[in-house]
C-alpha positions as CSV (number, residue, x, y, z in Angstrom):
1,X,0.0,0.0,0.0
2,X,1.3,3.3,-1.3
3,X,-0.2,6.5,0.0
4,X,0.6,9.9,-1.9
5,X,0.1,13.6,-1.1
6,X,1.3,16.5,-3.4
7,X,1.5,19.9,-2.1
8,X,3.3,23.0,-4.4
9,X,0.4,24.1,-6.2
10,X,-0.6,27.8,-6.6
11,X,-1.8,30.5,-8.4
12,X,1.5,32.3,-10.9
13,X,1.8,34.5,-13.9
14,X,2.6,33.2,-17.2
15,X,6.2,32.7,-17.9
16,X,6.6,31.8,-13.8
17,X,7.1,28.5,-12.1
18,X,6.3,26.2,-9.6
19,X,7.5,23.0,-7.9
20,X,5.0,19.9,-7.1
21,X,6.0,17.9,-4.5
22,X,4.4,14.1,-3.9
23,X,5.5,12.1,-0.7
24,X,4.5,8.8,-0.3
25,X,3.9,6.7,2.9
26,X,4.7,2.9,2.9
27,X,8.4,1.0,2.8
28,X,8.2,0.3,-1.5
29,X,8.3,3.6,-2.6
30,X,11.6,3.1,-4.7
31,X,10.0,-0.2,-6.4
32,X,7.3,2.2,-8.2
33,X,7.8,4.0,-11.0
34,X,6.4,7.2,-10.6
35,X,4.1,9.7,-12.7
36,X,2.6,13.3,-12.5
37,X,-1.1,13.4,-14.5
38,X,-3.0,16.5,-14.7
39,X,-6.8,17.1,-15.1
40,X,-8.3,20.4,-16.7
41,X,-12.3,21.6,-16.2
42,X,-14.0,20.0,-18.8
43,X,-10.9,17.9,-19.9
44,X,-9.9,13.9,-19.5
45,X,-7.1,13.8,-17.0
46,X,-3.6,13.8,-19.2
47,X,0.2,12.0,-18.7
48,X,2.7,14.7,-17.7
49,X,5.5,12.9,-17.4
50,X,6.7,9.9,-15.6
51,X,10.3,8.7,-13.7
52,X,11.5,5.2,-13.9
53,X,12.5,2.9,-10.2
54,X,15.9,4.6,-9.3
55,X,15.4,8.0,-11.5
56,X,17.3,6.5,-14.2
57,X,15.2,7.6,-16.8
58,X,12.1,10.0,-17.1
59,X,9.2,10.4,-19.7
60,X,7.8,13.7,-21.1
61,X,4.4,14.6,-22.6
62,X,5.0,16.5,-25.6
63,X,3.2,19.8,-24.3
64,X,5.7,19.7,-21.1
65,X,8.8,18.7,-22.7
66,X,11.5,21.0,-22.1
67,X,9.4,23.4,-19.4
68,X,9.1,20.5,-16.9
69,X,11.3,18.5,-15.1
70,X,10.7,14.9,-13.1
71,X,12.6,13.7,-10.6
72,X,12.4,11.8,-6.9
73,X,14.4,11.1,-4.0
74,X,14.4,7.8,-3.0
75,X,15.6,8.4,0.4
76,X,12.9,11.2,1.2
77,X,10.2,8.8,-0.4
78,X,9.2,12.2,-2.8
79,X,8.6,12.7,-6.2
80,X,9.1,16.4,-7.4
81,X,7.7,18.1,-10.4
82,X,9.6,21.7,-11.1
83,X,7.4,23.5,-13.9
84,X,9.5,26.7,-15.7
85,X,7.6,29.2,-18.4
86,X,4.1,28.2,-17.2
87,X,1.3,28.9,-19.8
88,X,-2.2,29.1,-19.0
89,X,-3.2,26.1,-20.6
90,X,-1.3,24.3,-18.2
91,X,-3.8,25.6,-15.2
92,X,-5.5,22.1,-14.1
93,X,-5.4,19.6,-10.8
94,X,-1.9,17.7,-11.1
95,X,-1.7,14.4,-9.2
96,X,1.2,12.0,-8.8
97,X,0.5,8.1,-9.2
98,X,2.5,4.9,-8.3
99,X,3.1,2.4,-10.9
100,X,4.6,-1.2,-10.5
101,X,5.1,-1.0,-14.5
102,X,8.1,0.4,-16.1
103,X,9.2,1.6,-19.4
104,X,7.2,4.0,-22.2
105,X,3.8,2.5,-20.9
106,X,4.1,4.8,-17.9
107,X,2.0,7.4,-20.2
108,X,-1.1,5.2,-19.3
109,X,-3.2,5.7,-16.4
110,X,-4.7,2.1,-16.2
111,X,-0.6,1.6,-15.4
112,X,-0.8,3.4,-12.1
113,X,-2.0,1.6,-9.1
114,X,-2.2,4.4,-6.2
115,X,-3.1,8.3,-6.5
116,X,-2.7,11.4,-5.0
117,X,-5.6,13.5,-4.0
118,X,-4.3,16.1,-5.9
119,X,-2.5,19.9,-6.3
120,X,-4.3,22.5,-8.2
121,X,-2.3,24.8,-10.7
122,X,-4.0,27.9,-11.7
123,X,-1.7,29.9,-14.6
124,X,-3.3,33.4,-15.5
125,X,-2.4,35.3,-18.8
């Protein structure tokens, strides 16, 4: 059992930033790969990005790529999401999930067994 909570969220300007943070509860945390989704009013939820067991290697949704960055701490049992040159249409909930899965399959939802309740975002032009 994996429990998640994200804090970081806020309200910023276009063009600012923000850092997501996700710890997790439970002794496995560094045998789940680890992913940041993101849900817009009115909108399915969407893959952000993902980071692999030990950090090794991260995934990027196209929209992100380049303005976000993934990474965790193993010891500290916390994922981190640091987002640069926000854009409005990046204003939505962002929630970090646990997967057992590895590899380029980590853009999937159905992949992730355990969720956060959630950070909200909210980017104004």
């Amino acid at each position: 059992q994996v429990q998640l909570v994200e804090s970081g969220g806020g309200s910023v300007q276009a063009g600012g930033s923000l850092r997501l943070s996700c710890v997790a509860s439970g002794r496995t945390f560094s045998s789940y790969s680890m992913g940041w989704f993101r849900q817009a009013p009115g909108k399915e939820r969407e893959f952000v990005g993902a980071v692999s067991y030990s950090g090794g290697r991260t995934y990027y949704a196209d929209s992100v790529q380049g303005r976000f960055t993934i990474w965790r701490d193993n010891a500290k049992k916390t994922l981190y999401l640091q987002m640069n040159s926000l854009k409005p249409e990046d204003t939505a909930v962002y929630s970090c999930a646990a997967s057992p899965y590895s590899g380029d399959l980590l853009f999937r939802e159905i992949r992730y067994d355990y969720w956060g309740q959630g950070t909200q975002v909210t980017v104004s032009s």
